[in-house]
PyMOL commands that place a pseudoatom at each C-alpha (Angstrom):
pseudoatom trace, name=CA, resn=UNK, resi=1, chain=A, elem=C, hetatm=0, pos=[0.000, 0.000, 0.000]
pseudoatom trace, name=CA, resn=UNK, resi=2, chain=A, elem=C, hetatm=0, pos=[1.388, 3.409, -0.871]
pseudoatom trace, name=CA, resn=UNK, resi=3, chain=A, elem=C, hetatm=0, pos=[2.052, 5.957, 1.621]
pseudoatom trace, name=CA, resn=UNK, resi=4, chain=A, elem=C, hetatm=0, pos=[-0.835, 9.018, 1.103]
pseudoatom trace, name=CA, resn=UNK, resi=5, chain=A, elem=C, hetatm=0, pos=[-2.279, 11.276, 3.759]
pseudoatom trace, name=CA, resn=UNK, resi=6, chain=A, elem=C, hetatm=0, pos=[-5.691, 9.394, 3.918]
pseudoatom trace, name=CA, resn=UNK, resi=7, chain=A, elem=C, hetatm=0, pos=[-6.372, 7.353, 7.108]
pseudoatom trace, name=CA, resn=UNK, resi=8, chain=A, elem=C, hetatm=0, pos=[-5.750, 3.632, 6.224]
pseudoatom trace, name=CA, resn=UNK, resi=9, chain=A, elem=C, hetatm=0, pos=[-8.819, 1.571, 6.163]
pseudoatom trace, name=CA, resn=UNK, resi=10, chain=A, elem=C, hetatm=0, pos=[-9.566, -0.501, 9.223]
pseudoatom trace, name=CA, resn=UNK, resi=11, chain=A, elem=C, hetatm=0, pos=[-8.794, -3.974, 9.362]
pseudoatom trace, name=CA, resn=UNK, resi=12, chain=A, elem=C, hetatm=0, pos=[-11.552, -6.102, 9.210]
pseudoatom trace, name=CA, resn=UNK, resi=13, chain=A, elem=C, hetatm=0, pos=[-13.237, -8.462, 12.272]
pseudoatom trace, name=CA, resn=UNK, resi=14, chain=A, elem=C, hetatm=0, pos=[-13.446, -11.970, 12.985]
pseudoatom trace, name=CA, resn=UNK, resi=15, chain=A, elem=C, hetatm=0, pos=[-17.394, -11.937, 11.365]
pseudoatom trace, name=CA, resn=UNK, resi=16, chain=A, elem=C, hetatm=0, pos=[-15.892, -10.557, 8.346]
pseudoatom trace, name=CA, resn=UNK, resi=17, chain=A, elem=C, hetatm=0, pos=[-12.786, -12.417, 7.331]
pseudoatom trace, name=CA, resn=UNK, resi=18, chain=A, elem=C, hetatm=0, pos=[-14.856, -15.550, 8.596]
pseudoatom trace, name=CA, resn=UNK, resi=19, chain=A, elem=C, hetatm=0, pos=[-17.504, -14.549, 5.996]
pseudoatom trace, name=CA, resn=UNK, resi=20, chain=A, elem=C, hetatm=0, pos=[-14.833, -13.778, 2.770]
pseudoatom trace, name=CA, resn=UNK, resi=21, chain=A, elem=C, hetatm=0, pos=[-12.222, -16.546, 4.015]
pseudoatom trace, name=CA, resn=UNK, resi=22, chain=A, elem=C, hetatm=0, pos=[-13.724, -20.222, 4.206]
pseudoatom trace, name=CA, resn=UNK, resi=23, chain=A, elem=C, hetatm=0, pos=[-12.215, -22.004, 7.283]
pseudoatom trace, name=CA, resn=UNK, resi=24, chain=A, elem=C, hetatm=0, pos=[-11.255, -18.726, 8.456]
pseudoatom trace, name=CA, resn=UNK, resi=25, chain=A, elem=C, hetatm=0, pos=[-10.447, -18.523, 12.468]
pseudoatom trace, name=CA, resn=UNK, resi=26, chain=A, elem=C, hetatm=0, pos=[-11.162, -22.868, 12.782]
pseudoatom trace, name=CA, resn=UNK, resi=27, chain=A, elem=C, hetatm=0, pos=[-8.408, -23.200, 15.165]
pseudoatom trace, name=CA, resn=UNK, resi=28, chain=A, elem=C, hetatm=0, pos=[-9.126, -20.507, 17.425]
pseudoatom trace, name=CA, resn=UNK, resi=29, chain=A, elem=C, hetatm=0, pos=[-10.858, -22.692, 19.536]
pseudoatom trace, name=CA, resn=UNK, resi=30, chain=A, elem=C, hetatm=0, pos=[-8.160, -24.789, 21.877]
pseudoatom trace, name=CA, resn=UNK, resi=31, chain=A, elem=C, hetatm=0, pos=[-10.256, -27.433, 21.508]
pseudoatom trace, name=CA, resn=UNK, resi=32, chain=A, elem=C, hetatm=0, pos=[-9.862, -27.704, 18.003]
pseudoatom trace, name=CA, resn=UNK, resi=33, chain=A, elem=C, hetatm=0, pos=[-6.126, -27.016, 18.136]
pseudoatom trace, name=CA, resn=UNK, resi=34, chain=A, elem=C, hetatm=0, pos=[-4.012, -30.576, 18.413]
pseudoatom trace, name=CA, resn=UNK, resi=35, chain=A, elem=C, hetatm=0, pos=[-0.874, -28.947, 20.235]
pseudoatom trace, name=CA, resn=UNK, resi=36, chain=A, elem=C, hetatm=0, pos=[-3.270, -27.025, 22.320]
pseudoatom trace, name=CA, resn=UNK, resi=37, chain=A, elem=C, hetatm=0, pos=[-1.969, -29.070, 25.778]
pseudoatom trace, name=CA, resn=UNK, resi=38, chain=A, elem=C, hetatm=0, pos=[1.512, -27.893, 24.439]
pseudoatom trace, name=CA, resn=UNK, resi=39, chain=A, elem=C, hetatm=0, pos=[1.198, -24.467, 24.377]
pseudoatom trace, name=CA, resn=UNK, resi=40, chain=A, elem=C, hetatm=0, pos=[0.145, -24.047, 27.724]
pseudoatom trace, name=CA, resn=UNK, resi=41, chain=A, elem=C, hetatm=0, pos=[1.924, -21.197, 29.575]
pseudoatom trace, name=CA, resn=UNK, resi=42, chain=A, elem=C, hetatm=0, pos=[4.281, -21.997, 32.203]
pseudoatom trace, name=CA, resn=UNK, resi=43, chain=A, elem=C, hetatm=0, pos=[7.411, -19.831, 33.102]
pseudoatom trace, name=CA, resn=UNK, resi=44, chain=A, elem=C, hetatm=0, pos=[8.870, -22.167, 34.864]
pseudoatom trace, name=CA, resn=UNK, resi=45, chain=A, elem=C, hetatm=0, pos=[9.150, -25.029, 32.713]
pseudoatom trace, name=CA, resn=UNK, resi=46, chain=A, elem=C, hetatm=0, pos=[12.175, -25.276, 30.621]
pseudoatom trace, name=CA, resn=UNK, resi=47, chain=A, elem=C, hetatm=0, pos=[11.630, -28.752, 29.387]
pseudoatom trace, name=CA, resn=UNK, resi=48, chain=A, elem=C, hetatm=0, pos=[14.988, -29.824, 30.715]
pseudoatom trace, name=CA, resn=UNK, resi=49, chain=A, elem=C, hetatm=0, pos=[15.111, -32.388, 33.375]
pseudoatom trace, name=CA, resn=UNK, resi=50, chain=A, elem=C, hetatm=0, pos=[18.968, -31.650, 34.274]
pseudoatom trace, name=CA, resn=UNK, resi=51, chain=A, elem=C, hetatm=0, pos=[19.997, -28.563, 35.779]
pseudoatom trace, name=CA, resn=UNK, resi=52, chain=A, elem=C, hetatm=0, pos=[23.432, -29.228, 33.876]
pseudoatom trace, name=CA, resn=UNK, resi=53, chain=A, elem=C, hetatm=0, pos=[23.967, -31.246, 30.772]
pseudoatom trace, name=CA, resn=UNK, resi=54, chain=A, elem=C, hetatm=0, pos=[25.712, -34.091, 32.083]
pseudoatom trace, name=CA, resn=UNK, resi=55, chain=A, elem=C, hetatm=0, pos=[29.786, -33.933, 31.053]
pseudoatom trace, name=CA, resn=UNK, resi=56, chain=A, elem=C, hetatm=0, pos=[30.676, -35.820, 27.830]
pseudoatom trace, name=CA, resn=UNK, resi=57, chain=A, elem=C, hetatm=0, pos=[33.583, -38.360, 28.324]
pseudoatom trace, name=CA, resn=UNK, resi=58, chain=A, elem=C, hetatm=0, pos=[36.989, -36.524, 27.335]
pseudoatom trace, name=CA, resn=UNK, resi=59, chain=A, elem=C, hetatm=0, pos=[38.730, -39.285, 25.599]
pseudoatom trace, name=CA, resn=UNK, resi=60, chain=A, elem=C, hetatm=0, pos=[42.113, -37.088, 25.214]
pseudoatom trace, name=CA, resn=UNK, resi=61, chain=A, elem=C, hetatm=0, pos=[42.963, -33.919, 26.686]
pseudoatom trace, name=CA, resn=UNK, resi=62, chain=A, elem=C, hetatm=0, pos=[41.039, -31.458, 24.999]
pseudoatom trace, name=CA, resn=UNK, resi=63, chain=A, elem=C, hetatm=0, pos=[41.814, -27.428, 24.633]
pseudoatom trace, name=CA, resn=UNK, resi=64, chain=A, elem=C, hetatm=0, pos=[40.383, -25.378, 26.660]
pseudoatom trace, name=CA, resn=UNK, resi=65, chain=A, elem=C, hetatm=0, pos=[40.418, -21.834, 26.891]
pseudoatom trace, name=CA, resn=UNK, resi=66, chain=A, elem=C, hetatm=0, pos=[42.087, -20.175, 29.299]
pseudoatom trace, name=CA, resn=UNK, resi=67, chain=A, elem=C, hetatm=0, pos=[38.814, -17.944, 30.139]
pseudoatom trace, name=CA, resn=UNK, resi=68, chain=A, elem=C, hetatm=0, pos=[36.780, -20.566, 31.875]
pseudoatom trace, name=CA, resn=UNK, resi=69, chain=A, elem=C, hetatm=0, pos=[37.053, -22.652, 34.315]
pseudoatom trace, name=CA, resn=UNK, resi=70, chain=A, elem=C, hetatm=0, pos=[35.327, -26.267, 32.776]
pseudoatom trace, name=CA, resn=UNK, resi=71, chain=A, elem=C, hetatm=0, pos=[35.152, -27.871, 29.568]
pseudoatom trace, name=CA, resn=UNK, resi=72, chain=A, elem=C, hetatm=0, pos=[31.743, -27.305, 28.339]
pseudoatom trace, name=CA, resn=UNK, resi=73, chain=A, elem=C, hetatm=0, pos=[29.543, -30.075, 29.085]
pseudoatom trace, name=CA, resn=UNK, resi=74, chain=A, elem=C, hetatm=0, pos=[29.292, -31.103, 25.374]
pseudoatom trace, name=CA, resn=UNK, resi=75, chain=A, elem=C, hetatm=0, pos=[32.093, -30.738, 22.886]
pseudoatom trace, name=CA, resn=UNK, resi=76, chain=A, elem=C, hetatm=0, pos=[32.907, -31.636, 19.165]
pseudoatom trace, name=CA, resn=UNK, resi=77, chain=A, elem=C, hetatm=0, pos=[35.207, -34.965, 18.468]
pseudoatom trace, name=CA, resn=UNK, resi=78, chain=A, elem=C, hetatm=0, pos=[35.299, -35.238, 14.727]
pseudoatom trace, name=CA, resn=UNK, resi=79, chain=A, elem=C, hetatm=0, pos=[39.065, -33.959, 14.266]
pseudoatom trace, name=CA, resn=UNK, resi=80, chain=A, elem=C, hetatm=0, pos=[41.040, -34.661, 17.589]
pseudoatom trace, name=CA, resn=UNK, resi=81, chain=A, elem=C, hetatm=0, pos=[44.093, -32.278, 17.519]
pseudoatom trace, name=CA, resn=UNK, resi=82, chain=A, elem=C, hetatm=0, pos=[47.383, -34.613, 15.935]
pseudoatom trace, name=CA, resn=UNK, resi=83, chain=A, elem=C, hetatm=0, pos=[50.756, -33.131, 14.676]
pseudoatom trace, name=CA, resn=UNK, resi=84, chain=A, elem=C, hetatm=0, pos=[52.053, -29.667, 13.706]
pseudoatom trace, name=CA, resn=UNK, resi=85, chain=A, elem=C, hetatm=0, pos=[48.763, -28.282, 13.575]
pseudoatom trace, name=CA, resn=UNK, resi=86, chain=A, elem=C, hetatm=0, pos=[47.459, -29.878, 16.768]
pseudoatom trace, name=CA, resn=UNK, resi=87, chain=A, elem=C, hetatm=0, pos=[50.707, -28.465, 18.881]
pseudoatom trace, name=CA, resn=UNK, resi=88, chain=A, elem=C, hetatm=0, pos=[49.962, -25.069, 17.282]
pseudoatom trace, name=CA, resn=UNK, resi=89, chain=A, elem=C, hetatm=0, pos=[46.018, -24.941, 18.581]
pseudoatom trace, name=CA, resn=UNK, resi=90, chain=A, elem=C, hetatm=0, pos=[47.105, -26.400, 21.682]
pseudoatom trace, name=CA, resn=UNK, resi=91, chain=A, elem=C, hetatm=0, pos=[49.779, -23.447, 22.207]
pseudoatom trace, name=CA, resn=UNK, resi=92, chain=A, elem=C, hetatm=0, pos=[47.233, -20.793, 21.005]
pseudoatom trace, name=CA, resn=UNK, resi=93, chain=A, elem=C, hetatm=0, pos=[44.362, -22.030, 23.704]
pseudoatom trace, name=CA, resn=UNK, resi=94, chain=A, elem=C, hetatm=0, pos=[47.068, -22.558, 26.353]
pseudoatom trace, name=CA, resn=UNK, resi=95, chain=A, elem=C, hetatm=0, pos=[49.059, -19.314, 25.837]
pseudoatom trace, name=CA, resn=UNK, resi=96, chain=A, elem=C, hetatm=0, pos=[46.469, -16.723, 24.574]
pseudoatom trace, name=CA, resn=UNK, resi=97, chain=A, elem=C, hetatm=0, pos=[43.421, -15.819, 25.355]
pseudoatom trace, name=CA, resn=UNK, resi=98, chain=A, elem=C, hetatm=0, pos=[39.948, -15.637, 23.256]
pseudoatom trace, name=CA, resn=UNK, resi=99, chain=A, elem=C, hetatm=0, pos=[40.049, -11.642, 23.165]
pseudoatom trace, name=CA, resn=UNK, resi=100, chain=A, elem=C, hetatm=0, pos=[43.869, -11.807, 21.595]
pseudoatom trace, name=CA, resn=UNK, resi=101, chain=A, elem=C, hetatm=0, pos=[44.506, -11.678, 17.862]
pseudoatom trace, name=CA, resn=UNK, resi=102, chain=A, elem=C, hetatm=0, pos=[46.986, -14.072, 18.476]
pseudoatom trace, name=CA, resn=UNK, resi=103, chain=A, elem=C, hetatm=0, pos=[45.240, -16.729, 19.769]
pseudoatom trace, name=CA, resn=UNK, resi=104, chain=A, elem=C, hetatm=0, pos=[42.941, -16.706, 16.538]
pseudoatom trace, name=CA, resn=UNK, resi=105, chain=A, elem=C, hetatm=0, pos=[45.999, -15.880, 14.490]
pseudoatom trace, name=CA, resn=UNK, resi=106, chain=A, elem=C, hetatm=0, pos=[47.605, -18.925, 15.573]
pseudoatom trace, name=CA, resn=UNK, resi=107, chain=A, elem=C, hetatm=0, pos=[43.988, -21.160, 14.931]
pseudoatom trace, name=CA, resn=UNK, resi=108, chain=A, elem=C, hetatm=0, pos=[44.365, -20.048, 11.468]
pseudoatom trace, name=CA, resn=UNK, resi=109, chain=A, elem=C, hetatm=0, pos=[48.008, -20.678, 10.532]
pseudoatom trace, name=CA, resn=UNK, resi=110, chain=A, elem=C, hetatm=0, pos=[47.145, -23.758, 12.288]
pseudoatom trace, name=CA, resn=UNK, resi=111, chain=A, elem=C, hetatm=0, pos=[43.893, -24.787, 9.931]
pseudoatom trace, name=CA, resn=UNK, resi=112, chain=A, elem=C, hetatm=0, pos=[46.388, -24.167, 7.314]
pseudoatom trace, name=CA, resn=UNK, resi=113, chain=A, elem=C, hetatm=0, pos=[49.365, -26.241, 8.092]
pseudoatom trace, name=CA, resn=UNK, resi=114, chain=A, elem=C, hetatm=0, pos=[46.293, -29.323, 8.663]
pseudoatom trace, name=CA, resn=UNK, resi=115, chain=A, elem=C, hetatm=0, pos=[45.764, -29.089, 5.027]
pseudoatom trace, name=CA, resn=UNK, resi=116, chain=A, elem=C, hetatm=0, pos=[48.784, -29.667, 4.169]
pseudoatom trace, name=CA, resn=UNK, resi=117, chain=A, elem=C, hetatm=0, pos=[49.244, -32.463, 6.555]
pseudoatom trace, name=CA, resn=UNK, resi=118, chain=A, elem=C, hetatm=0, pos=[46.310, -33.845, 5.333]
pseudoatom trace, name=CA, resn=UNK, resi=119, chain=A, elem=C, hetatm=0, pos=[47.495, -33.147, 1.757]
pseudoatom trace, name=CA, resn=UNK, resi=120, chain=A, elem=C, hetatm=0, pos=[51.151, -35.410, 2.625]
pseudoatom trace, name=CA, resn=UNK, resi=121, chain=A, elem=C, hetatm=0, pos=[49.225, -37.570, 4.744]
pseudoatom trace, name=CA, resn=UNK, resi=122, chain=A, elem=C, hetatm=0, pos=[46.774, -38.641, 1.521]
pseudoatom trace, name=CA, resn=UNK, resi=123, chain=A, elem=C, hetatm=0, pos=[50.404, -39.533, -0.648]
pseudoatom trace, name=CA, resn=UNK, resi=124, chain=A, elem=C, hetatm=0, pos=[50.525, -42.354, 1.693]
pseudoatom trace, name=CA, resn=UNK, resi=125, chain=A, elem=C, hetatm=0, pos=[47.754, -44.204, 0.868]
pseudoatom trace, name=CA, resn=UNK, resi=126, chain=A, elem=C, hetatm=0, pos=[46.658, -45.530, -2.514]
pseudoatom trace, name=CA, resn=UNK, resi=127, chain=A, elem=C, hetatm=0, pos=[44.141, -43.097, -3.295]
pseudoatom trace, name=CA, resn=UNK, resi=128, chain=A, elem=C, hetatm=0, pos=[46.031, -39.735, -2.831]
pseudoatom trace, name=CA, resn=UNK, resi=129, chain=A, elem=C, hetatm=0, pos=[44.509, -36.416, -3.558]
pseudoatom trace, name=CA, resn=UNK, resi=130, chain=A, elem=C, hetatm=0, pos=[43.440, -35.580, -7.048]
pseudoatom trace, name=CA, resn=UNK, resi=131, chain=A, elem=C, hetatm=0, pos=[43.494, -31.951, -7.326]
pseudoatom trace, name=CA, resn=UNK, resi=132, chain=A, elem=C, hetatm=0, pos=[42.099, -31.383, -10.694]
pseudoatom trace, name=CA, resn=UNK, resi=133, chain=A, elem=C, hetatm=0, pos=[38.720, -33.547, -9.807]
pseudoatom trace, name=CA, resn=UNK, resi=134, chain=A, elem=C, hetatm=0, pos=[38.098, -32.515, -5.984]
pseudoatom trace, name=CA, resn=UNK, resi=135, chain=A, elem=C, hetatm=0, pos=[38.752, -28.805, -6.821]
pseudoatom trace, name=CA, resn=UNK, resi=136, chain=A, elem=C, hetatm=0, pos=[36.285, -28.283, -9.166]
pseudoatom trace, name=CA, resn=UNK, resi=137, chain=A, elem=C, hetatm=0, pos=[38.403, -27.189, -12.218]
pseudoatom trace, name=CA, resn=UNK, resi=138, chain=A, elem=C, hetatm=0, pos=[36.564, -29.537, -14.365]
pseudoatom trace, name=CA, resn=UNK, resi=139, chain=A, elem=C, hetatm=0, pos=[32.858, -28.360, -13.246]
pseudoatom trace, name=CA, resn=UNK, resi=140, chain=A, elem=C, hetatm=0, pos=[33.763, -24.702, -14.171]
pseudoatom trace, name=CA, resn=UNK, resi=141, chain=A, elem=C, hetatm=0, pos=[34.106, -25.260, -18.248]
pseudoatom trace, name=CA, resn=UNK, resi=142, chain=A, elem=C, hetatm=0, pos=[31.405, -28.323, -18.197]
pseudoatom trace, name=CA, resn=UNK, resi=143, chain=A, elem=C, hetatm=0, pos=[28.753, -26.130, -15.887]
pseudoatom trace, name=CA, resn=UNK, resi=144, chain=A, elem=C, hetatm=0, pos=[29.174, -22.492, -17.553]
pseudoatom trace, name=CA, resn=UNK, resi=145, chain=A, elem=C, hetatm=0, pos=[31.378, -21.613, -14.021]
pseudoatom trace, name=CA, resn=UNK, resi=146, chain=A, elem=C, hetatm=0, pos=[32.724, -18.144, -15.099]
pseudoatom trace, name=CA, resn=UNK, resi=147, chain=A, elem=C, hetatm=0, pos=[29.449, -17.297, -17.336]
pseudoatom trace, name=CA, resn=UNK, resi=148, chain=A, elem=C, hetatm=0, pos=[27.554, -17.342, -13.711]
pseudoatom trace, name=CA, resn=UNK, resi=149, chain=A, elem=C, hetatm=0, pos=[30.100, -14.947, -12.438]
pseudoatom trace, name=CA, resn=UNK, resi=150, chain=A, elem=C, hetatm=0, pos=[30.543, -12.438, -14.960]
pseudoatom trace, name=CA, resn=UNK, resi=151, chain=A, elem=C, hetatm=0, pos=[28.201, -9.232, -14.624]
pseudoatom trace, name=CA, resn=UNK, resi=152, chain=A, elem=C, hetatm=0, pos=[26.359, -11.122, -11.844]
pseudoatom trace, name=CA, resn=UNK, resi=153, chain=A, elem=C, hetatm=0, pos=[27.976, -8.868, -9.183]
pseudoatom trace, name=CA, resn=UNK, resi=154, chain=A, elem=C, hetatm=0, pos=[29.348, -11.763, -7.156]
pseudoatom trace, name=CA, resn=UNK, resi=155, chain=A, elem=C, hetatm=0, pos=[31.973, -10.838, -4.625]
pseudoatom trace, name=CA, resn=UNK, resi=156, chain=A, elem=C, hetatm=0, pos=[34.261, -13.962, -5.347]
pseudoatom trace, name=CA, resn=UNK, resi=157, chain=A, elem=C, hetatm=0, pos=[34.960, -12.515, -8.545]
pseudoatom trace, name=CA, resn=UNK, resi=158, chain=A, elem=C, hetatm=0, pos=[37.919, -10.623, -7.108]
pseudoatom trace, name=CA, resn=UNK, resi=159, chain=A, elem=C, hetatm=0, pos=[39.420, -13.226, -6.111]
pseudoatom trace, name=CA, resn=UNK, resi=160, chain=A, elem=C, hetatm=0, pos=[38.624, -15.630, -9.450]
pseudoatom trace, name=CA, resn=UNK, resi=161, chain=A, elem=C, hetatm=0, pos=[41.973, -14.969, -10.794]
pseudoatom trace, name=CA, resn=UNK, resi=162, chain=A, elem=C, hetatm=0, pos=[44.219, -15.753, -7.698]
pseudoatom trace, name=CA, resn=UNK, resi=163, chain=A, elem=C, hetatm=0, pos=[42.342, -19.142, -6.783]
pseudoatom trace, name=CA, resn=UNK, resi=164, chain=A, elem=C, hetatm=0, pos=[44.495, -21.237, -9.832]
pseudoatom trace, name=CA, resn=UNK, resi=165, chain=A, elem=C, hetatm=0, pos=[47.624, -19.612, -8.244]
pseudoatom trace, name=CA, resn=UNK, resi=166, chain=A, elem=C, hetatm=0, pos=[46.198, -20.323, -4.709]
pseudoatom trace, name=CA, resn=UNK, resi=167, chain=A, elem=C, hetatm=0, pos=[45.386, -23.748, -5.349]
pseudoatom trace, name=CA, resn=UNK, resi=168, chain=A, elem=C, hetatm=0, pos=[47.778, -24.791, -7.681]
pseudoatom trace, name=CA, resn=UNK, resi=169, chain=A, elem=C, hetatm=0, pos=[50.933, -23.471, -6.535]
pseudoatom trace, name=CA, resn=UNK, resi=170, chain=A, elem=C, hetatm=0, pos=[51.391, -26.182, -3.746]
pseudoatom trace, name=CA, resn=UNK, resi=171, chain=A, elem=C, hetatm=0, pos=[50.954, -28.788, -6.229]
pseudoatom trace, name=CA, resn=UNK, resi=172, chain=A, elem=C, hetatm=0, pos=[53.561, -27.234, -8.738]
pseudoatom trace, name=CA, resn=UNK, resi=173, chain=A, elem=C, hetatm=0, pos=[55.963, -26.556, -6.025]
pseudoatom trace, name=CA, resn=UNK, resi=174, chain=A, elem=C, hetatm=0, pos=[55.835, -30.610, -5.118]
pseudoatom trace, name=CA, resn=UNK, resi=175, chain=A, elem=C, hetatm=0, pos=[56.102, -31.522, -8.586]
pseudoatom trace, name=CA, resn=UNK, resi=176, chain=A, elem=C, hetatm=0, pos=[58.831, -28.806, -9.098]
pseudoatom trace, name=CA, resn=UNK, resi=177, chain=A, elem=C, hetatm=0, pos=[60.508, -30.053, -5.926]
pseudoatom trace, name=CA, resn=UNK, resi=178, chain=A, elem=C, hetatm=0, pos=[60.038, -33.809, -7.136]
pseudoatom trace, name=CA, resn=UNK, resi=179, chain=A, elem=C, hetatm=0, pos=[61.898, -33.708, -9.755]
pseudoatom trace, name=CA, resn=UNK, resi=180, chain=A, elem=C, hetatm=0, pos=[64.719, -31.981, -8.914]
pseudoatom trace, name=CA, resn=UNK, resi=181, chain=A, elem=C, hetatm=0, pos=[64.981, -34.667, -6.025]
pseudoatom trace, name=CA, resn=UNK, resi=182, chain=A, elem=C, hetatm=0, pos=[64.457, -37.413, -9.021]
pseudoatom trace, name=CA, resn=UNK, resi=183, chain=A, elem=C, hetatm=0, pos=[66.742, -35.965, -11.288]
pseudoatom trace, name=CA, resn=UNK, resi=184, chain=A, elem=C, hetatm=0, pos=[69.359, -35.577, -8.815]
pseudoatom trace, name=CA, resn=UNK, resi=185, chain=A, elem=C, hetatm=0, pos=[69.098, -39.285, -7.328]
pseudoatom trace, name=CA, resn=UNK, resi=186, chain=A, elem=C, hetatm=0, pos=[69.602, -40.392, -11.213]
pseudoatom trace, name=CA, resn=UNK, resi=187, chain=A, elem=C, hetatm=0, pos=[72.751, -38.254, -11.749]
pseudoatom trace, name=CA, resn=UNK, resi=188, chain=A, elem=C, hetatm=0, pos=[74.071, -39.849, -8.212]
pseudoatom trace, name=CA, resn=UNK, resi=189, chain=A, elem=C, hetatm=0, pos=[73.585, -43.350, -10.215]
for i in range(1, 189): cmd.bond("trace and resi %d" % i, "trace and resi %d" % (i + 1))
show_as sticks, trace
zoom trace
């Protein structure tokens, strides 16, 4: 409705909307309503039976920050904290605190060094990482990828042109690095 100096018209009543809308006001009864014996008002009923969650099972030492005093009663397991990257997180939670830019600083540079333990970590086993398929370079010329970009003003398009570099550099540094290791064990032969 525009905006004009005239009084808006007044909304209509229960008679009325019952009248234009069929089935109009049906559940206004409570006795027609099926979560009617839900809804029933009581302050003091949180629906918890625990005043605490009880504590999940720590099955290593986990990081804590340095700001409270407990664990929380329920943490996250998926990725337990292993190598480089799990010394680094540890350091950051047991040095700095949450307010620091350190602490988070650290968190980072330690996400990063993970993926490339996880990265020499997958050359071990048969199926190493494939980083044309599981980076999507193949989707982008089969699915129109930089058609859906252009003039759609998409914020990742700044960045379009650095993600080959950023993505493909560590692989072309290990292949560089590769073989000048393999061409140097053949000229020791």
């Amino acid at each position: 409705m525009p905006y004009t100096p005239d009084k808006p018209p007044l909304a209509e009543n229960s008679e009325q909307l019952r009248a234009r809308i069929p089935g109009w006001g049906a559940d206004l009864d409570p006795a027609d309503r099926p979560a009617y014996p839900r809804e029933r008002f009581d302050p003091g009923a949180s629906g918890a039976h625990w005043e605490l969650p009880e504590q999940q099972p720590e099955k290593w030492p986990r990081e804590r920050s340095i700001e409270h005093l407990r664990l929380t009663p329920v943490f996250g397991t998926s990725t337990p904290p292993r190598g480089l990257s799990g010394a680094m997180r540890k350091l950051a939670y047991r040095r700095w605190s949450e307010g620091r830019a350190a602490h988070w600083l650290v968190l980072l540079a330690a996400d990063r060094v993970d993926t490339v333990e996880s990265t020499l970590r997958s050359f071990a086993t048969t199926r190493p990482d494939n980083p044309v398929t599981q980076t999507g370079i193949l989707s982008e010329r089969r699915h129109h990828g930089v058609a859906s970009r252009v003039g759609q003003n998409r914020a990742d398009v700044r960045h379009q042109l650095l993600d080959p570099v950023i993505v493909g550099a560590p692989w072309v540094a290990g292949g560089v690095a590769a073989y000048r290791l393999g061409k140097r064990l053949v000229r020791r032969r």
